[in-house]
PDB file of N, CA, C and O in Angstrom:
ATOM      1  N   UNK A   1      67.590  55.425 -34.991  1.00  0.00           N
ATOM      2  CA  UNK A   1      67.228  54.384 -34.042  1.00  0.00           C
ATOM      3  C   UNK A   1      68.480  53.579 -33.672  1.00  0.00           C
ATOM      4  O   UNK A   1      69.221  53.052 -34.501  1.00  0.00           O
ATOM      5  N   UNK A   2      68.631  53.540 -32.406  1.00  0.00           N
ATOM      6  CA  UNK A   2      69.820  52.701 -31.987  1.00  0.00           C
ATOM      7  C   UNK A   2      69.455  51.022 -31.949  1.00  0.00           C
ATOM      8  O   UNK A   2      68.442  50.553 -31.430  1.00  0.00           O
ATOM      9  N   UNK A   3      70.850  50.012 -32.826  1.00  0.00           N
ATOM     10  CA  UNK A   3      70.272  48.827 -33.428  1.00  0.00           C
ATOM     11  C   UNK A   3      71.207  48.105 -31.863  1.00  0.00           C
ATOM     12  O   UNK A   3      71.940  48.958 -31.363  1.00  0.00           O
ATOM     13  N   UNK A   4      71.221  47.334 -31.450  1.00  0.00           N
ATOM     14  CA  UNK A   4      71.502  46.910 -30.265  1.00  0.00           C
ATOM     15  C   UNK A   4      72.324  45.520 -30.496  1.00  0.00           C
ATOM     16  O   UNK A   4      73.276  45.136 -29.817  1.00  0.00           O
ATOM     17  N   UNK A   5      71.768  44.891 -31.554  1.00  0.00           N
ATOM     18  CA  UNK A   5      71.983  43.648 -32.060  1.00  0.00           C
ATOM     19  C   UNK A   5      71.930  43.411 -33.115  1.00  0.00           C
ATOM     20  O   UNK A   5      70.853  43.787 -33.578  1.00  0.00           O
ATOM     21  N   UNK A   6      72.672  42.867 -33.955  1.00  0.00           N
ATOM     22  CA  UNK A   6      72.667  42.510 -35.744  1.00  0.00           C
ATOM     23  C   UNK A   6      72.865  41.382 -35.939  1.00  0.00           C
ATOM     24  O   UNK A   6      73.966  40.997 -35.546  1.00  0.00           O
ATOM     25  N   UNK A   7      72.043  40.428 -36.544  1.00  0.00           N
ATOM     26  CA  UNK A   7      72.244  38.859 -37.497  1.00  0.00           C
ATOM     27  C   UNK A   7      72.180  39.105 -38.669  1.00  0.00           C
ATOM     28  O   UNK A   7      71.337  39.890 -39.102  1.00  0.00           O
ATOM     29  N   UNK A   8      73.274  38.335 -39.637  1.00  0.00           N
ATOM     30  CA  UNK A   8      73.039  38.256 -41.062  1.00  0.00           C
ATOM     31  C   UNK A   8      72.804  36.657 -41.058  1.00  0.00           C
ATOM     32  O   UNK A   8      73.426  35.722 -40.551  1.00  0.00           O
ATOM     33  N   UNK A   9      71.455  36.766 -41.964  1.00  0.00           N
ATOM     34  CA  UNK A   9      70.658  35.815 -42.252  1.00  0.00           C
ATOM     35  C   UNK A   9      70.747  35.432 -43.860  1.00  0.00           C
ATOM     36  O   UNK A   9      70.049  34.558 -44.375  1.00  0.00           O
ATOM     37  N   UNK A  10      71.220  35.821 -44.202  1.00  0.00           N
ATOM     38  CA  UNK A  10      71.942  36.182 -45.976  1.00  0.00           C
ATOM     39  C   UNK A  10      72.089  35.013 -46.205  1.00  0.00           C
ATOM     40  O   UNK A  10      72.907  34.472 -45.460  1.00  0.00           O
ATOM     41  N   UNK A  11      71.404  34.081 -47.300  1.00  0.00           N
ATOM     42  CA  UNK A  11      71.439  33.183 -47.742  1.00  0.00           C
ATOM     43  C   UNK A  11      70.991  32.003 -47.186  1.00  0.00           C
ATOM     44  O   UNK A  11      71.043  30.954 -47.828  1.00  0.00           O
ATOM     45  N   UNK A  12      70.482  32.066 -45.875  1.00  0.00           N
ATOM     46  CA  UNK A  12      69.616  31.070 -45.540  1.00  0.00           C
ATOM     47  C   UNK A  12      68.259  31.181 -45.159  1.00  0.00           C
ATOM     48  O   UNK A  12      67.717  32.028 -44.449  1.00  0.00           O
ATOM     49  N   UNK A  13      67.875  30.365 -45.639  1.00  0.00           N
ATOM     50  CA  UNK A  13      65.756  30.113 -45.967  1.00  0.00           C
ATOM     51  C   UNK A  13      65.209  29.792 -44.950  1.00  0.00           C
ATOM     52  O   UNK A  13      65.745  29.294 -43.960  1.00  0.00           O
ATOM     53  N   UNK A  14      63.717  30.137 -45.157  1.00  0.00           N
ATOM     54  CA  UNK A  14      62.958  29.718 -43.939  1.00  0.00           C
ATOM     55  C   UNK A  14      63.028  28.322 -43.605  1.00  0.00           C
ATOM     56  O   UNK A  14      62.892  27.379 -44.383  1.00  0.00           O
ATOM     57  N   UNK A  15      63.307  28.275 -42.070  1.00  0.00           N
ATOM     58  CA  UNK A  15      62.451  28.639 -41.013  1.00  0.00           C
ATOM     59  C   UNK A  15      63.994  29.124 -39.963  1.00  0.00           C
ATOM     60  O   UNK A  15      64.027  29.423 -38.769  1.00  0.00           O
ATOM     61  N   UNK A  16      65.103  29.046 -40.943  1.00  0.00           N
ATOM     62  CA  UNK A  16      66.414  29.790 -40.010  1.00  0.00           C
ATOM     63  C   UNK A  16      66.682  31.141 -39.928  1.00  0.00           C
ATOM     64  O   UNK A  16      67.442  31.519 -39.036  1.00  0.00           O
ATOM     65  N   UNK A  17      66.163  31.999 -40.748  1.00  0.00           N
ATOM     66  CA  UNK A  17      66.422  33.479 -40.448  1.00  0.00           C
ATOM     67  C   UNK A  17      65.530  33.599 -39.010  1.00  0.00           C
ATOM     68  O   UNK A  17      65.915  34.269 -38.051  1.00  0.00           O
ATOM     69  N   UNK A  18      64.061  32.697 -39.045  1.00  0.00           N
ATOM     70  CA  UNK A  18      63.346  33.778 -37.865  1.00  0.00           C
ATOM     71  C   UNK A  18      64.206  32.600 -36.520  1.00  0.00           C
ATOM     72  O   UNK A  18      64.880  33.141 -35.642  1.00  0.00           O
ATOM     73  N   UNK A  19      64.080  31.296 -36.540  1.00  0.00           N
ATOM     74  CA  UNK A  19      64.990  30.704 -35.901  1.00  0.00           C
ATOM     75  C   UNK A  19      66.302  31.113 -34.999  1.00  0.00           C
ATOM     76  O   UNK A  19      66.665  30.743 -33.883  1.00  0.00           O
ATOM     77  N   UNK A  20      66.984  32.239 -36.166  1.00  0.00           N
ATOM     78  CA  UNK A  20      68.085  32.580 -35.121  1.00  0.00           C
ATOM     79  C   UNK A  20      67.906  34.365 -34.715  1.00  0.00           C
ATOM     80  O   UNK A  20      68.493  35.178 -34.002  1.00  0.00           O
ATOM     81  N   UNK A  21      67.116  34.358 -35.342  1.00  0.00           N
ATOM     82  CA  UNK A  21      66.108  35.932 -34.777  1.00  0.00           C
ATOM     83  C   UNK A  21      65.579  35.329 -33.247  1.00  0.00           C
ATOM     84  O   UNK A  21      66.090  35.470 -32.136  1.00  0.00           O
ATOM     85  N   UNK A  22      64.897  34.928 -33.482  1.00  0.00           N
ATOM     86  CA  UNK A  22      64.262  33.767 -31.981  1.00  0.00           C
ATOM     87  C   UNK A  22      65.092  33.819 -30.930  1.00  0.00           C
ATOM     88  O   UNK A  22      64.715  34.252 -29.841  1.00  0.00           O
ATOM     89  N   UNK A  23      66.400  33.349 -31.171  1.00  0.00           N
ATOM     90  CA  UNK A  23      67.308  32.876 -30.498  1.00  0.00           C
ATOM     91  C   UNK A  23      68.541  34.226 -30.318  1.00  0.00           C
ATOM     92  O   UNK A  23      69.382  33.965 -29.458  1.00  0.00           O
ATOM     93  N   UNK A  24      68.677  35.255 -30.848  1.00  0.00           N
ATOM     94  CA  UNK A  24      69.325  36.436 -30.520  1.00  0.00           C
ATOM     95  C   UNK A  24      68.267  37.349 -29.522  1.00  0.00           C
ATOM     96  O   UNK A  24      68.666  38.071 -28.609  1.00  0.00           O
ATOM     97  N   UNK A  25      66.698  37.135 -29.937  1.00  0.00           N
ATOM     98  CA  UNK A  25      65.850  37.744 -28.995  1.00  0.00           C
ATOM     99  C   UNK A  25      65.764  37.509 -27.455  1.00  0.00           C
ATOM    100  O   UNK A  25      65.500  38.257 -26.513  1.00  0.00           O
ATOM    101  N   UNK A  26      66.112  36.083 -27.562  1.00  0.00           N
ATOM    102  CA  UNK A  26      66.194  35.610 -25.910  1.00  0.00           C
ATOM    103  C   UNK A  26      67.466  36.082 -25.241  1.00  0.00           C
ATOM    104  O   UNK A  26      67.574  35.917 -24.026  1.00  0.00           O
ATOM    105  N   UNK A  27      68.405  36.637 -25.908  1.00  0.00           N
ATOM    106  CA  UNK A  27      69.566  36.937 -24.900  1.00  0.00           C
ATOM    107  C   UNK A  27      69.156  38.564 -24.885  1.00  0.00           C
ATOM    108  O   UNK A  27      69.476  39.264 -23.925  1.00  0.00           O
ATOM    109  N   UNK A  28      68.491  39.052 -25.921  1.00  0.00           N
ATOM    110  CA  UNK A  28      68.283  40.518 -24.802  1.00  0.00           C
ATOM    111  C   UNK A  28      67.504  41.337 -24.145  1.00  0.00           C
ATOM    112  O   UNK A  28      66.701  40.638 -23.527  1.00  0.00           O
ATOM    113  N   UNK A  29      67.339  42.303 -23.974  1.00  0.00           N
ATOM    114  CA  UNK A  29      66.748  42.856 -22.536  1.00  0.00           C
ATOM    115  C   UNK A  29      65.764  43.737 -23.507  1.00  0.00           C
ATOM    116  O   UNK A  29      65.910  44.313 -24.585  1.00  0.00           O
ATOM    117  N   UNK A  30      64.401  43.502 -22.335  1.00  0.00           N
ATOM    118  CA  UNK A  30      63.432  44.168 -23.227  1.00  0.00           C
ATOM    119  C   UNK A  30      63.331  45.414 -23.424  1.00  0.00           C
ATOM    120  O   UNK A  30      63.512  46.199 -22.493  1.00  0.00           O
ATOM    121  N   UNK A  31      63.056  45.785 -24.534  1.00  0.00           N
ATOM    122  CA  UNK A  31      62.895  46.994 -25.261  1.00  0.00           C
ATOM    123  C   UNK A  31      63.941  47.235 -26.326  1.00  0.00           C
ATOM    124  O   UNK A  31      63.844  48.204 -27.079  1.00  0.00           O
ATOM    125  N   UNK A  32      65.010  46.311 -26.411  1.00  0.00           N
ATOM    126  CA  UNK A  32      66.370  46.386 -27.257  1.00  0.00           C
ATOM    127  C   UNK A  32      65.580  46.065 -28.816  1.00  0.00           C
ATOM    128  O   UNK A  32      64.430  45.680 -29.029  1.00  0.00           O
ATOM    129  N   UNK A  33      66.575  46.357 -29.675  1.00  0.00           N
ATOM    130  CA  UNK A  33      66.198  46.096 -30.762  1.00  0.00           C
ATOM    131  C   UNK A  33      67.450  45.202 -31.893  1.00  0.00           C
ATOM    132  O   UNK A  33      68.650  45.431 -32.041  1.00  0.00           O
ATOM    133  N   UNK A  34      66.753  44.381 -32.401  1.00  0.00           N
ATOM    134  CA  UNK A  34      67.508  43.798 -33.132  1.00  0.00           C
ATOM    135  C   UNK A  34      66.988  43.870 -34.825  1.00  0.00           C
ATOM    136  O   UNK A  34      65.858  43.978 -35.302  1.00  0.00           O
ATOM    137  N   UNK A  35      68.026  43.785 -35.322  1.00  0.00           N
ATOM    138  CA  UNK A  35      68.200  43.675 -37.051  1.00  0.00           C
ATOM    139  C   UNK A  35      68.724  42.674 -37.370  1.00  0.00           C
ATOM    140  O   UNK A  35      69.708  42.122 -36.878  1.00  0.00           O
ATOM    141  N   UNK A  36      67.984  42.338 -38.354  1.00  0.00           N
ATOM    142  CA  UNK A  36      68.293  40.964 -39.271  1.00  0.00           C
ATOM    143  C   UNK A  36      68.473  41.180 -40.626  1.00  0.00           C
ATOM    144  O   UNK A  36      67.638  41.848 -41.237  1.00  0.00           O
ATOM    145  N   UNK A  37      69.281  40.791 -41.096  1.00  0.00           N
ATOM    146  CA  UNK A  37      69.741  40.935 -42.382  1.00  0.00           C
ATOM    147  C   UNK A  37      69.541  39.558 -43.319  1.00  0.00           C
ATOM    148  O   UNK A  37      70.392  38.697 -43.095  1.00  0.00           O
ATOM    149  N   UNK A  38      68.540  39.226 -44.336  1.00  0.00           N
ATOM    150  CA  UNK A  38      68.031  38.438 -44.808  1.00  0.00           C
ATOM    151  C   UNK A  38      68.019  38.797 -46.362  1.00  0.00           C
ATOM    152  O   UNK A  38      67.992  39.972 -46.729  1.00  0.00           O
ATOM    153  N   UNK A  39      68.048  37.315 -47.600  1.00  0.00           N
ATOM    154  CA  UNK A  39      67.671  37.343 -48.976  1.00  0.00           C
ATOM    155  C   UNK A  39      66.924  36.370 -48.805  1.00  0.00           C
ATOM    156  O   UNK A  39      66.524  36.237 -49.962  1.00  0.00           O
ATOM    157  N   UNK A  40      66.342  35.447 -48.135  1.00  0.00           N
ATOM    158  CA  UNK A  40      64.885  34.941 -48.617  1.00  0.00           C
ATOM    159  C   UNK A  40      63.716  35.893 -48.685  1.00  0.00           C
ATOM    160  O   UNK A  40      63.494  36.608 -47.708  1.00  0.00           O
ATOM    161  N   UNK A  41      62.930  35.963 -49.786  1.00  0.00           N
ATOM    162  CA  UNK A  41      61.958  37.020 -49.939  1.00  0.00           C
ATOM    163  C   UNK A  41      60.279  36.211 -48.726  1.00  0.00           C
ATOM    164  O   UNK A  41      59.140  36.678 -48.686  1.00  0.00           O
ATOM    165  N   UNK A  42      60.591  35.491 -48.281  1.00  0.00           N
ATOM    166  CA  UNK A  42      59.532  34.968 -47.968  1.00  0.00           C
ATOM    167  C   UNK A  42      59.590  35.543 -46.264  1.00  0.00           C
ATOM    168  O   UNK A  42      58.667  35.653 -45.456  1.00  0.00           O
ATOM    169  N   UNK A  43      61.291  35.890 -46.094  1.00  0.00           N
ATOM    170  CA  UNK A  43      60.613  36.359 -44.272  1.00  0.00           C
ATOM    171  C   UNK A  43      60.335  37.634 -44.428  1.00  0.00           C
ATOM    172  O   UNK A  43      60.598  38.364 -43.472  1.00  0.00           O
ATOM    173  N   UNK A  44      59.817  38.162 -45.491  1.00  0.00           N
ATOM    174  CA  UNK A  44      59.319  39.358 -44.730  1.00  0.00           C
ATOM    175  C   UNK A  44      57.870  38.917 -44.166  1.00  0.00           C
ATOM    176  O   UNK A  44      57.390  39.419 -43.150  1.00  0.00           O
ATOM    177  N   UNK A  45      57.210  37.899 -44.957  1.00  0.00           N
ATOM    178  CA  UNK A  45      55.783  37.139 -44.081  1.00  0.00           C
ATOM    179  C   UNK A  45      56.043  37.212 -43.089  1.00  0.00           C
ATOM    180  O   UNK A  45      55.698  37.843 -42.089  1.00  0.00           O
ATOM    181  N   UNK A  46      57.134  36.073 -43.535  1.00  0.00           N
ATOM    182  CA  UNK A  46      57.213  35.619 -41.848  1.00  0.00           C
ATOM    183  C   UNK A  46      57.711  36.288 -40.519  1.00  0.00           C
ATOM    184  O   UNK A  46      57.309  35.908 -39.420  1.00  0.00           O
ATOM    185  N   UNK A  47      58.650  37.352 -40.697  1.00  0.00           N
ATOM    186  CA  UNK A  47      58.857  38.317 -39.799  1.00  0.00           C
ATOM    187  C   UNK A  47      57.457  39.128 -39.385  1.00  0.00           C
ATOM    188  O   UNK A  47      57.578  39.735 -38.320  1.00  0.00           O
ATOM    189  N   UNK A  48      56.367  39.233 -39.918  1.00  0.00           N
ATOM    190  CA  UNK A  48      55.413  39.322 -39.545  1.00  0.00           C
ATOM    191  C   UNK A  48      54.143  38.823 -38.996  1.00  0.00           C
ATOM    192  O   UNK A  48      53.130  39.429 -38.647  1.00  0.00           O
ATOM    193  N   UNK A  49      54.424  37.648 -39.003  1.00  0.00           N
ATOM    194  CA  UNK A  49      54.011  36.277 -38.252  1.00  0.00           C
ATOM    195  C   UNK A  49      54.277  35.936 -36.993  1.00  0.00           C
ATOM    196  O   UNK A  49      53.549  35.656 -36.041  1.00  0.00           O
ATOM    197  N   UNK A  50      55.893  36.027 -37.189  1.00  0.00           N
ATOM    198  CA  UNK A  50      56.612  36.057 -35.654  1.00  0.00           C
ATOM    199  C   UNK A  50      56.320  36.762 -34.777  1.00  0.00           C
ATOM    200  O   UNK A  50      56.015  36.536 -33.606  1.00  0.00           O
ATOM    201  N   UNK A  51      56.454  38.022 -35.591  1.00  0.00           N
ATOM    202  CA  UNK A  51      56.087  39.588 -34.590  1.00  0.00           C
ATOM    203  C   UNK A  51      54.805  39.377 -33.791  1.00  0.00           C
ATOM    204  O   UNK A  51      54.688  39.321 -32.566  1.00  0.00           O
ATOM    205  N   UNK A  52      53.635  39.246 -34.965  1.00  0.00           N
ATOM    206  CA  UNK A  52      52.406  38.665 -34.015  1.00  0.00           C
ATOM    207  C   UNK A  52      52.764  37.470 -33.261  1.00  0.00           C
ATOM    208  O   UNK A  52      53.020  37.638 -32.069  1.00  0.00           O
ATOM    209  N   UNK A  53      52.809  36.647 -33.601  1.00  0.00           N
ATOM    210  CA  UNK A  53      53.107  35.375 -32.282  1.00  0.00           C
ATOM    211  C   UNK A  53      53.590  35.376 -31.735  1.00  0.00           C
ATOM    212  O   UNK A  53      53.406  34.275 -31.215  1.00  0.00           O
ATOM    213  N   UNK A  54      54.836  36.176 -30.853  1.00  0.00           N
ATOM    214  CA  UNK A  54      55.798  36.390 -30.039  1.00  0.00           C
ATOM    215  C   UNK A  54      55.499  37.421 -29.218  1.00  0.00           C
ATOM    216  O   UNK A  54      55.728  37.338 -28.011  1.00  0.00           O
ATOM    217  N   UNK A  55      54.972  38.476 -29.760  1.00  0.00           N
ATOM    218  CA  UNK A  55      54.539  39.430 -28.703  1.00  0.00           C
ATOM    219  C   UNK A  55      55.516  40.324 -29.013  1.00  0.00           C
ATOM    220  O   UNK A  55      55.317  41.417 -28.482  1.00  0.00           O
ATOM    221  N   UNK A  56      56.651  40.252 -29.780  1.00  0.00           N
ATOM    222  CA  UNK A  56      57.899  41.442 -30.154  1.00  0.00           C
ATOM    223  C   UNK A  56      57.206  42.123 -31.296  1.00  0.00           C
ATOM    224  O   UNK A  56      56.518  41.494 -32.099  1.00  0.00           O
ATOM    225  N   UNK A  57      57.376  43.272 -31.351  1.00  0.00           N
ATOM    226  CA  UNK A  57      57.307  44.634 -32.119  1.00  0.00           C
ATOM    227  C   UNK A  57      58.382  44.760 -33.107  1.00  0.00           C
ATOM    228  O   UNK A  57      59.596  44.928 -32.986  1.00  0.00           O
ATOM    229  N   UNK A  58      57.255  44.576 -34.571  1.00  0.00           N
ATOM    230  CA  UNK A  58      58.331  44.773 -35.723  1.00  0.00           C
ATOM    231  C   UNK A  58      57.967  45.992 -35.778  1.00  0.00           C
ATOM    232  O   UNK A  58      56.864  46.523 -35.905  1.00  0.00           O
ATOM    233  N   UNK A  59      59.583  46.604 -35.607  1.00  0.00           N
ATOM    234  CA  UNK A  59      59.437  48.234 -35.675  1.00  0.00           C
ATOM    235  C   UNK A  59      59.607  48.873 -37.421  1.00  0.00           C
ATOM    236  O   UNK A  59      59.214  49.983 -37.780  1.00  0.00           O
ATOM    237  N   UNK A  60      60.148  48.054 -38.129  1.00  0.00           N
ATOM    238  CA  UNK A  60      60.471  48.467 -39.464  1.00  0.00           C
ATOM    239  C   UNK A  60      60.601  47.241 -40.510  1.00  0.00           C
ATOM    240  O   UNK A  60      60.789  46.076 -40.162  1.00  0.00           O
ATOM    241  N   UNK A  61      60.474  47.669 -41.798  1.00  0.00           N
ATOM    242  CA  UNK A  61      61.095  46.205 -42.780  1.00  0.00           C
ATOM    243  C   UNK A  61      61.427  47.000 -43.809  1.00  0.00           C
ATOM    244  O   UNK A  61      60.643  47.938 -43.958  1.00  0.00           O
ATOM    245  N   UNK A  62      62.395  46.944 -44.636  1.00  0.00           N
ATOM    246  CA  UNK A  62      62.676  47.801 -45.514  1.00  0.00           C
ATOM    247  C   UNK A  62      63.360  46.397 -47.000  1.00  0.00           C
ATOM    248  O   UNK A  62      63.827  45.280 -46.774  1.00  0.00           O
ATOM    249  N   UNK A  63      63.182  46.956 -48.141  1.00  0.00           N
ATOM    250  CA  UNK A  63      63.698  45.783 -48.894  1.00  0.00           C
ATOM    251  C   UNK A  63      64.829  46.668 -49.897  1.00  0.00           C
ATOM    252  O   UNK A  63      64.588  47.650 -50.600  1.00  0.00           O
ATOM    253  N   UNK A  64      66.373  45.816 -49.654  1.00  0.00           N
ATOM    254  CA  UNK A  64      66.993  47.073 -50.580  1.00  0.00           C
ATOM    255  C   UNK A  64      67.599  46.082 -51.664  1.00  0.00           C
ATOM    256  O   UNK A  64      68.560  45.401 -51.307  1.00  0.00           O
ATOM    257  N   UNK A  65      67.130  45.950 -52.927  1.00  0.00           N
ATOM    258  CA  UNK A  65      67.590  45.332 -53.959  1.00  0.00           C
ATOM    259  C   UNK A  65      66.719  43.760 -53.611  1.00  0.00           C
ATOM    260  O   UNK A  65      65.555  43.364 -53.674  1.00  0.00           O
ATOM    261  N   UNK A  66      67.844  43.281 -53.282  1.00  0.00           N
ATOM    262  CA  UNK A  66      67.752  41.378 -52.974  1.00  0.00           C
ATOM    263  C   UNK A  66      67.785  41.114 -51.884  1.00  0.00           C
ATOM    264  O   UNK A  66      67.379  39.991 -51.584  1.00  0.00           O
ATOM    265  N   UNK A  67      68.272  42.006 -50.817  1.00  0.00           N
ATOM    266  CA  UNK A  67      68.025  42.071 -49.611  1.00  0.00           C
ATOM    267  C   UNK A  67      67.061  42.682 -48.544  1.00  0.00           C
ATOM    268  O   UNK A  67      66.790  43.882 -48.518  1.00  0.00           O
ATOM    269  N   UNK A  68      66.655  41.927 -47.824  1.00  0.00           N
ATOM    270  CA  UNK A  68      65.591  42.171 -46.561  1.00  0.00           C
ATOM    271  C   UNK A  68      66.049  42.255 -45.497  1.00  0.00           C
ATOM    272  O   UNK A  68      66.672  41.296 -45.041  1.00  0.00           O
ATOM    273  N   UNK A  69      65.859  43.629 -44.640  1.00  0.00           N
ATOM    274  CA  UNK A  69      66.093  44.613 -43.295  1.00  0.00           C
ATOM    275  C   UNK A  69      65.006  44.438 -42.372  1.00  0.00           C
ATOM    276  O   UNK A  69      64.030  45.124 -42.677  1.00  0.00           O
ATOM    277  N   UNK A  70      64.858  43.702 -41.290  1.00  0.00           N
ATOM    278  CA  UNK A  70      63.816  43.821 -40.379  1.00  0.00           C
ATOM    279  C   UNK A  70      64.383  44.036 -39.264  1.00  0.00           C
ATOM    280  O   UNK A  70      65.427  43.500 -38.892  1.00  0.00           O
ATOM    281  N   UNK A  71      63.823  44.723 -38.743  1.00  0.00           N
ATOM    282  CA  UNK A  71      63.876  45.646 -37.121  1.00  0.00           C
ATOM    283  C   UNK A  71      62.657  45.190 -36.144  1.00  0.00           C
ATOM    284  O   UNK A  71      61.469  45.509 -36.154  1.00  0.00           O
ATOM    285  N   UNK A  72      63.443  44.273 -35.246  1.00  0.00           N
ATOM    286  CA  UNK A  72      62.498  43.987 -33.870  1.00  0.00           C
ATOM    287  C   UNK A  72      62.846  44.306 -32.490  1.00  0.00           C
ATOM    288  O   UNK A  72      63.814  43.891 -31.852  1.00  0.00           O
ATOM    289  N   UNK A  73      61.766  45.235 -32.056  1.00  0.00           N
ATOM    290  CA  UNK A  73      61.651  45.371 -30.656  1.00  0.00           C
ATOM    291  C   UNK A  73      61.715  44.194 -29.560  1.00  0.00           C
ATOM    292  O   UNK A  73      60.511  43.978 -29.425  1.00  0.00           O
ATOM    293  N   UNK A  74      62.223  43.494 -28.883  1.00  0.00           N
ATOM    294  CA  UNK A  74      62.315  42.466 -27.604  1.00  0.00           C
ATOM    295  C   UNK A  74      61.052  43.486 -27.076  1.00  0.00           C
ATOM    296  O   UNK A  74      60.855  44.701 -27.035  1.00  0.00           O
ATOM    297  N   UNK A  75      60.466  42.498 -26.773  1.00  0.00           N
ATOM    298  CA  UNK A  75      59.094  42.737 -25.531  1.00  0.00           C
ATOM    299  C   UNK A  75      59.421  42.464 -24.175  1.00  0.00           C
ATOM    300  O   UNK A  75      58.570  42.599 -23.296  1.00  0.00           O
TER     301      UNK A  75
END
């Protein structure tokens, strides 16, 4: 899957990982996909929260060790 856009969110807590997820989503063009790179264990909720309330498509979440991988589709 081609990643279009990457944030590392590494070490900061909710409500700023989906915050600047939010805010990398508005600069791109729909259907792009972005990755976020996160260690709060709590956005993987919330990356699924967002996804529903936003209307963007979480295409993946993967957890490797201490770190959290989420993949969103721009709508």
């Amino acid at each position: 899957m081609q990643i279009d856009k990457e944030i590392d969110t590494r070490g900061l807590n909710c409500p700023l990982p989906i915050l600047k997820a939010k805010k990398a989503l508005a600069d791109m063009a729909s259907g792009q996909v972005l990755k976020v790179l996160a260690t709060d264990s709590g956005s993987v909720r919330d990356f699924q929260a967002f996804a529903k309330q936003t209307g963007n498509e979480l295409v993946e979440q993967q957890t490797l060790g201490s770190e959290y991988v989420h993949l969103l589709r721009r709508r």
